[in-house]
C-alpha positions as CSV (number, residue, x, y, z in Angstrom):
1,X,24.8,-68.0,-19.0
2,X,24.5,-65.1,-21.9
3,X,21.5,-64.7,-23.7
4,X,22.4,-65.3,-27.5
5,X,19.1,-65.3,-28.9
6,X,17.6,-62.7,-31.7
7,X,14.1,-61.1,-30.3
8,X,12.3,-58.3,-31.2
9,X,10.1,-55.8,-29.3
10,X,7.0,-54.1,-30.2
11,X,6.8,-56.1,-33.4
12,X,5.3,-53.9,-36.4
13,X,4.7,-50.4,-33.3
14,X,7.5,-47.7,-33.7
15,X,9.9,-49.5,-35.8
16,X,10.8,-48.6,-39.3
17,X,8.8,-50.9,-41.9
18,X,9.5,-53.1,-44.9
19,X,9.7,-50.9,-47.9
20,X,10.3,-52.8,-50.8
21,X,13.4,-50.3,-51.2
22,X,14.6,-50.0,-47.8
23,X,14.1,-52.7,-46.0
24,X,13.8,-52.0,-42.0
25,X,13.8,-53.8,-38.3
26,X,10.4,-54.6,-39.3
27,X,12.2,-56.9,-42.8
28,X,15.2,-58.4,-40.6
29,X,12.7,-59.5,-37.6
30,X,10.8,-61.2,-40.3
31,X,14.0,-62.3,-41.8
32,X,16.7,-63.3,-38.8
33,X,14.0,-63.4,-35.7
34,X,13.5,-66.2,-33.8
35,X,11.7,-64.5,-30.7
36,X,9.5,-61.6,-31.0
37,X,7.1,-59.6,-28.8
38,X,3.8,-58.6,-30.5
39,X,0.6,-57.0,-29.2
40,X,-2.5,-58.9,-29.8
41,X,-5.1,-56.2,-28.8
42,X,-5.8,-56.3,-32.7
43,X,-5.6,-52.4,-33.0
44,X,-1.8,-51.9,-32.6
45,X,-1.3,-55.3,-35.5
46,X,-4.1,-56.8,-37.2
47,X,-4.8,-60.4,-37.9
48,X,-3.3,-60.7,-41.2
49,X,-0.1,-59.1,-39.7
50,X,0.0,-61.2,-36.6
51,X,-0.1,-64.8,-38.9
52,X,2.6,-63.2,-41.0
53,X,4.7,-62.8,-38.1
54,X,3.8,-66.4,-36.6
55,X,4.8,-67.9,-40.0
56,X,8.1,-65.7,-40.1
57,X,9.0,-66.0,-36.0
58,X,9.2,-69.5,-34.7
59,X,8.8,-68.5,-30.7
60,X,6.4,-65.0,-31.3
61,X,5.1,-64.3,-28.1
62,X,1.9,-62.3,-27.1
63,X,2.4,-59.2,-24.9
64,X,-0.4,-57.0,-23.5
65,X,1.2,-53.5,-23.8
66,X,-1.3,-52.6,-21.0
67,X,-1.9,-49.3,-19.4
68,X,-3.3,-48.0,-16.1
69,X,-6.6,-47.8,-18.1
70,X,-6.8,-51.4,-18.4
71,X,-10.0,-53.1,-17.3
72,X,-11.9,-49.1,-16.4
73,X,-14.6,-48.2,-18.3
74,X,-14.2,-45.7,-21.4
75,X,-13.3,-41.9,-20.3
76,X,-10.6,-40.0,-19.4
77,X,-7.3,-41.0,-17.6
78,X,-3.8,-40.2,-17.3
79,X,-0.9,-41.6,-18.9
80,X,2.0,-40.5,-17.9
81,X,2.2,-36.4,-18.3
82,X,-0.8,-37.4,-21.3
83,X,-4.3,-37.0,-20.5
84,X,-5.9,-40.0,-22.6
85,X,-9.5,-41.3,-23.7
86,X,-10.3,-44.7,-23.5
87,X,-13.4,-45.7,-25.5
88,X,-14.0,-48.8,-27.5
89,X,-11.3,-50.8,-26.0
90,X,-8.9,-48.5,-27.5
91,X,-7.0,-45.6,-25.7
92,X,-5.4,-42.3,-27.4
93,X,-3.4,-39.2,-26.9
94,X,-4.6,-36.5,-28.9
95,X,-7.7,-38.4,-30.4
96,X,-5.3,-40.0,-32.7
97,X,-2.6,-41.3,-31.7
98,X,-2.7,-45.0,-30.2
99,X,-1.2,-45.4,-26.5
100,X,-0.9,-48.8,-25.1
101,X,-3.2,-51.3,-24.9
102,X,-6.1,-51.8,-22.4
103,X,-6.5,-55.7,-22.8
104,X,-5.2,-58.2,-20.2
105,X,-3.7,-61.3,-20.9
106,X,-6.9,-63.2,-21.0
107,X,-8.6,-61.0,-23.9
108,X,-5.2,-61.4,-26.0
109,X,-5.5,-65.7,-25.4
110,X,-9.6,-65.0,-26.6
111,X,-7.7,-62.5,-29.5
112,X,-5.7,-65.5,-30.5
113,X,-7.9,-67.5,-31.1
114,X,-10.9,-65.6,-32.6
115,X,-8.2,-64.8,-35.3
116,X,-7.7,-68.9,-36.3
117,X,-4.5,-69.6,-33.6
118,X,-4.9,-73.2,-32.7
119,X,-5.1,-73.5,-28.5
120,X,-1.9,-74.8,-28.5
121,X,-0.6,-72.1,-30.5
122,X,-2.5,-69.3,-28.2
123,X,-1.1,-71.6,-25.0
124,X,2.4,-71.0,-26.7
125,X,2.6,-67.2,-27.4
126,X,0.6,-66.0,-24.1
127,X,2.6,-68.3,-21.8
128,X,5.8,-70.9,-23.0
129,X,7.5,-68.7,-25.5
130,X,8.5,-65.3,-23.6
131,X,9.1,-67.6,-20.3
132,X,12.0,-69.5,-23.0
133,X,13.1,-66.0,-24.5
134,X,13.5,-65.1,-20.9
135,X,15.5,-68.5,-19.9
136,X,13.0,-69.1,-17.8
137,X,13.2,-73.4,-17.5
138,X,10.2,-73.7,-14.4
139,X,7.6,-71.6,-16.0
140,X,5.3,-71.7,-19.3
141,X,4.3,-75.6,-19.3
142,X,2.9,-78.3,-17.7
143,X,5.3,-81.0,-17.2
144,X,7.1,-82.8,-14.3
145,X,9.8,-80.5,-12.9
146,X,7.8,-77.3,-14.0
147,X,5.7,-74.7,-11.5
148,X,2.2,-74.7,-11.3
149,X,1.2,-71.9,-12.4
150,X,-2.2,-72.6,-14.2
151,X,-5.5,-71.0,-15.6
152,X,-8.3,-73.2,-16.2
153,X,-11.0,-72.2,-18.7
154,X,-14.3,-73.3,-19.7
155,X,-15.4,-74.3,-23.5
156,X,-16.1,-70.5,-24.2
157,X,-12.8,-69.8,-22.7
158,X,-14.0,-68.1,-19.5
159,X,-11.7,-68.4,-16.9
160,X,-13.2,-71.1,-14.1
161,X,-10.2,-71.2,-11.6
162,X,-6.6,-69.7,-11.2
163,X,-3.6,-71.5,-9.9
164,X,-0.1,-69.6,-8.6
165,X,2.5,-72.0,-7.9
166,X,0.0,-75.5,-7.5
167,X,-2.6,-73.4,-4.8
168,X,-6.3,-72.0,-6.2
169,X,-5.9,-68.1,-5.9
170,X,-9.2,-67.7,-7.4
């Protein structure tokens, strides 16, 4: 079966914009998409940008962008041929120039929703959403029919137990 569906990737990073003269991918994502990718580290898009795109995007979907860097602690690493320097939860090349993200999946759920994303909203774009862009019909839900792939959390969202395919992993 072909995919006919209009996504988007890297949402708002290394696309052209929306000038009020010459409108870019950024204007026809926000015009024509129905699935888009974004990165909800809240460095790469802030809030105000993500909401805009939620309102625009019916099935926006969270994506990590994470490097190697991921979960170390802040100094030096390579990236590729770049030497980079994580600090803050943020990574560059050059000082300046942002390189992917270091957040997991987890801290982007937690992003969601510090930023005023209902749960089931968060639930949506970290999990349901890309599994549909992807066609991916056993994935992304709870429901009859559907694998169990599950993440439990507490009330301050800390993650109590993991579940791959209906067995505790962790």
């Amino acid at each position: 079966m072909k995919n006919n569906k209009i996504g988007f990737t890297h949402l708002y990073n290394a696309m052209s914009g929306n000038h009020h003269r010459k409108p870019g991918v950024l204007t026809a994502a926000l015009l024509m998409g129905e699935y888009a990718e974004i990165i909800c580290d809240l460095f790469h898009v802030k809030a105000e940008n993500i909401h805009l795109a939620k309102k625009n995007i019916p099935k926006l979907y969270a994506i990590t962008d994470a490097i190697s860097a991921t979960g170390m602690k802040d100094g030096e690493y390579n990236f590729g041929n770049n030497k980079i320097v994580k600090k803050n939860n943020q990574a560059f090349i050059n000082d300046d120039i942002l390189a992917g993200s270091v957040v997991n999946m987890h801290e982007t759920f937690k992003n969601l929703i510090k930023i005023n994303f209902s749960l089931e909203k968060a639930v949506a774009m970290t999990s349901f959403n890309a599994a549909n862009y992807i066609s991916e019909k056993k994935i992304g839900k709870i429901s009859k029919n559907y694998i169990a792939n599950l993440v439990i959390l507490d009330k301050k969202l800390n993650v109590k137990a993991v579940y791959l395919r209906g067995k505790l992993i962790s």
